[in-house]
N, C-alpha and C positions, 0 to 999 in steps of 0.2 A: 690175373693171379699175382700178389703182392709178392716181389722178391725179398722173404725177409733176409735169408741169408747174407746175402747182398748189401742190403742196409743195416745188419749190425755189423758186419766189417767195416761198412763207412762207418758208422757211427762209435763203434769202438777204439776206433784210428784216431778219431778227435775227442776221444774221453777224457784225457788227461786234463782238458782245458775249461776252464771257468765259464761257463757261459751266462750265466742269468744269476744276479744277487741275489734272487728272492729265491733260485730253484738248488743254488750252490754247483755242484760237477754235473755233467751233461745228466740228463734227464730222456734215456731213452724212449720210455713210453711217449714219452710227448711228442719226442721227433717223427716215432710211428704213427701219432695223432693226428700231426699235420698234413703226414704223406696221405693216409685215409684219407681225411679231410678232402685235401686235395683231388684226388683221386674221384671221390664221391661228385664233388664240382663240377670239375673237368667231364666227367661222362653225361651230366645231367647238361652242359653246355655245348651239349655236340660235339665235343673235339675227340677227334680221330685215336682210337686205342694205339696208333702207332705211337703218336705224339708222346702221350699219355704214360705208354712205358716208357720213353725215351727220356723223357724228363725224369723220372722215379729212377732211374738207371745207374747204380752208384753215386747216390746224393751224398753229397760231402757240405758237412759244416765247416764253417769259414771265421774261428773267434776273431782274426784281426777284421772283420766285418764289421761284429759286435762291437769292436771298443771304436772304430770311426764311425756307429749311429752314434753310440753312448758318448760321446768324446767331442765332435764337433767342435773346432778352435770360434772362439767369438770371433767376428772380423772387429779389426782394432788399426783398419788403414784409414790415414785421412783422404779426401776427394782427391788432392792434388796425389799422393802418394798413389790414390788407386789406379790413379790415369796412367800416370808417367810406369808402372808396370802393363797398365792394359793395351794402353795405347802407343806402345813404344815404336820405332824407328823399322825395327827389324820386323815386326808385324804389319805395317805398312808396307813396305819393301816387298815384302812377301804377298800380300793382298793385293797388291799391282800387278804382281807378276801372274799372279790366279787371275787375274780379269782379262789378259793376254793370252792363258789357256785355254780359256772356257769361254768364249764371246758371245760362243752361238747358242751354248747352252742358258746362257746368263739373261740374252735377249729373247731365247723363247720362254722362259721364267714370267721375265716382266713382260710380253706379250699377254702371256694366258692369266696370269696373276696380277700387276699392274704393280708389284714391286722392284722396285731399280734395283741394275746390278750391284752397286755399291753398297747397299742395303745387306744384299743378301750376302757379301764379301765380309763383312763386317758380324753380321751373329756367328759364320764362318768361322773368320779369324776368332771371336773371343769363347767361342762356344770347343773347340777342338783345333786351335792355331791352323785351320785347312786340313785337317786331317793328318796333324802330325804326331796329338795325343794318342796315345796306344791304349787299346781297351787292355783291363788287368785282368777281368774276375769273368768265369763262367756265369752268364746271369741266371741260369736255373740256381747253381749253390749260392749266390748271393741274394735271391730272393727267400730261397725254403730256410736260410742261414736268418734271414731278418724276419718270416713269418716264426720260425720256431723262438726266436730271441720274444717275442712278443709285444714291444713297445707299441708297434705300428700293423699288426698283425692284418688289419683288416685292407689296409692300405698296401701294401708289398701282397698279398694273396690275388687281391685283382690286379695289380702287376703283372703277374706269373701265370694267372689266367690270361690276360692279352696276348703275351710273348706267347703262349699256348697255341692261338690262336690263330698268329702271326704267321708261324713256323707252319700250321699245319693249311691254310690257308696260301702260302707263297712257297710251300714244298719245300721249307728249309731247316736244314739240322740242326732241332734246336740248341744241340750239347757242342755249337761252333759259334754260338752268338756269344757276343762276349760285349763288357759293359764296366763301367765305376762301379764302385762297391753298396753304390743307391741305385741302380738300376739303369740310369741312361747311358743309350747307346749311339755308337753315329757321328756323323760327321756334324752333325748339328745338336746333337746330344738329345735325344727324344725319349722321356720313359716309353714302354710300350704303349700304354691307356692314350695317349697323346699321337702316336703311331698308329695305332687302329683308327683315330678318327678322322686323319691329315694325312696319313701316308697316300705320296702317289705314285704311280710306276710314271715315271721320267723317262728310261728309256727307251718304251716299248715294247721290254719283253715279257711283260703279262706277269713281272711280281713285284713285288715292293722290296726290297734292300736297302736299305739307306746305309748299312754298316758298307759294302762293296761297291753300289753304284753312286758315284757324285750326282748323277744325270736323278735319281731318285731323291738323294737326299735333298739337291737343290728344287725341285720340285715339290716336295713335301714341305719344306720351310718356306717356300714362295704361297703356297696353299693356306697353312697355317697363318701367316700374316694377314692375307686376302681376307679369311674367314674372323678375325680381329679388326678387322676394317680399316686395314691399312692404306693410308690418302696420299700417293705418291708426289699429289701438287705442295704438299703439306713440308715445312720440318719440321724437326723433331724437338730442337732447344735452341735458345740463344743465349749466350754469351751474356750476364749484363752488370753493370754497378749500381751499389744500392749506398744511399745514406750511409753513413756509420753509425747514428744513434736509430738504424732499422730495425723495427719490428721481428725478431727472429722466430718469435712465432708462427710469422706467415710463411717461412722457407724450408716446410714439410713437406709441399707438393699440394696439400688438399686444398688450403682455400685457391680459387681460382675466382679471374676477374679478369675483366678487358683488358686491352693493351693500354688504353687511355687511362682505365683507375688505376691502373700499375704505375702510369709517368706521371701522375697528381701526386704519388707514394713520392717521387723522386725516383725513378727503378729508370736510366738511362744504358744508351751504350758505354763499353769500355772508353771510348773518348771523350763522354761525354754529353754526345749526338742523340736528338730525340729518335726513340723507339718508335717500328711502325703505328700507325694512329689507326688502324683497322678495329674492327670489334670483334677482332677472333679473343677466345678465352684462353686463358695460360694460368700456371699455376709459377711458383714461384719452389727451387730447390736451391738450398748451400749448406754447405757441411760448417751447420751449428756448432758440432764441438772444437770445432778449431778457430769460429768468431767467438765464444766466447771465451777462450784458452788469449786471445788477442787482447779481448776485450779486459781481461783478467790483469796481462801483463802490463797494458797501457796503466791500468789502476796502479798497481805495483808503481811503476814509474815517476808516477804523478804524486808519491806519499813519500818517494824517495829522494825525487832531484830538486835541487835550488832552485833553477830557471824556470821558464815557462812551463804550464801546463801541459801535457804529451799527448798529440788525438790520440783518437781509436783511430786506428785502420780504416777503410772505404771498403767494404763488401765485395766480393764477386761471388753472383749465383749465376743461376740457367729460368730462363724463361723455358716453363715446360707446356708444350703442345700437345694436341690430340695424339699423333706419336707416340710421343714419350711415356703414355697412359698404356700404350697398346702392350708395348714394348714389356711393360714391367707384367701384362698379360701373360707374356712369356718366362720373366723372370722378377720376383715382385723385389726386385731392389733400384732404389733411386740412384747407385752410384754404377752399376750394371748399365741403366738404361740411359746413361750421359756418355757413358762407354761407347755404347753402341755409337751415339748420334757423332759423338768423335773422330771417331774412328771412321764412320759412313761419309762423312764432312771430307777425311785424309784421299777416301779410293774414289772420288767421282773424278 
């Protein structure tokens, strides 16, 4: 039975506020549209009428939801800038002191998974600083908040179907899960959809938690790697100098080439020193807009001064590995998944 009462007090409580450009002030019928919707779904997918009202159970709209889909800051950090925040001194420090906590937990990870502790220290650290970001938003109101907005409608609804699923499955409240304002929750930050298909009970007592248990979370992210084919003999980037008048076209990531066509390129170590001569493939990553911001300035220089000519600068990118491919599996950004390998490089 649909509580509407209920949901027009929620709904009335957040009227005042702007939701949708194209719908103008809240648009109650619709919010009832979704919850049906929903509701229709969710029965038709097995999930337990307890769940089912629990979720529908005072739904509340959430606009500052709305204006962080709608809003999304561009990232506008250079590589070195994103390091020197992600990869900082005090996140190390910290990630040492986790691998002192958790030894046993960390070794039965990479027994059953075959990913090293360091590894999993490292998504850890950049994914929820070890569990020190605090979840904000109820994730029922911030999923029914981003299916009613409708941008992503089809996307956040099977969200909400999982966590449905989840909750009724691992016998948990679902109006106590809590999450970012996009749905991931966790110490490794997992939408649900990604949860349902990698979650493992860690451990032992027959549910999955990742938001309470470490012993789950780290086992579900040790799972999830494994299942991306994660090559523990493997790493993940290397360090290296390129020419100055290099190709910057190749330093996207996609073309990939031997380590040998890479050092005929002139792609050396930082000293100089020839790069392993194996026939593994790599691709080639460096933050273009700050060689060409270099490369810009050198010109400037060279139109302006008396003396001699002024080089370009010497390049520094990452040789990227099978790894580094998997990685961005996880998170599809190039400066994320150099993060990682930094960071992973800092905690062994």
């Amino acid at each position: 039975m649909k509580t509407i009462t209920k949901m027009l007090i929620a709904a009335m409580f957040f009227a005042p506020f702007t939701a949708r450009a194209d719908r103008g002030s809240f648009d109650v019928s619709r919010w009832y549209d979704v919850m049906d919707s929903l509701r229709v779904r969710a029965t038709a997918e097995n999930i337990s009428s307890d769940v089912i009202n629990s979720t529908l159970r005072y739904p509340a709209f959430i606009p500052s939801i709305v204006k962080s889909d709608t809003n999304q800051a561009e990232f506008k950090l250079t590589l070195d800038g994103y390091l020197e925040r992600t990869v900082n001194q005090t996140r190390i420090s910290q990630g040492k002191k986790m691998s002192l906590r958790y030894p046993t937990m960390l070794s039965r990870v990479e027994k059953k998974y075959g990913v090293p502790p360091h590894v999993i220290l490292a998504f850890w650290g950049m994914e929820s600083n070890y569990g020190d970001v605090k979840a904000r938003h109820k994730l029922t109101d911030a999923f029914l908040t981003l299916m009613y907005d409708g941008r992503r409608e089809t996307f956040f609804t099977n969200q909400l179907i999982a966590l449905m699923k989840i909750a009724d499955k691992n016998k948990l409240d679902i109006n106590n899960i809590n999450g970012s304002w996009a749905g991931a929750m966790g110490h490794f930050q997992f939408i649900p959809t990604t949860l349902v298909q990698y979650g493992v009970d860690g451990n032992g007592d027959g549910r999955t938690d990742i938001i309470n248990s470490i012993g789950d979370a780290m086992f579900s992210a040790g799972n999830y790697l494994n299942k991306l084919g994660w090559n523990k003999n493997e790493r993940i980037v290397r360090r290296v100098s390129l020419p100055a008048d290099f190709d910057i076209s190749l330093l996207d990531g996609k073309t990939k080439l031997t380590l040998p066509q890479w050092a005929s390129m002139g792609v050396t170590n930082p000293d100089g020193s020839l790069i392993p001569q194996n026939e593994m493939i790599a691709g080639l990553v460096a933050d273009i807009a700050a060689i060409e911001n270099a490369r810009t300035a050198a010109d400037t220089s060279n139109t302006t001064a008396d003396t001699d000519v002024a080089p370009m600068p010497v390049i520094t990118a990452y040789l990227t590995y099978p790894n580094f491919y998997r990685i961005k599996k996880w998170n599809n950004s190039n400066w994320y998944a150099i993060a990682i390998a930094n960071l992973a490089d800092e905690l062994k």
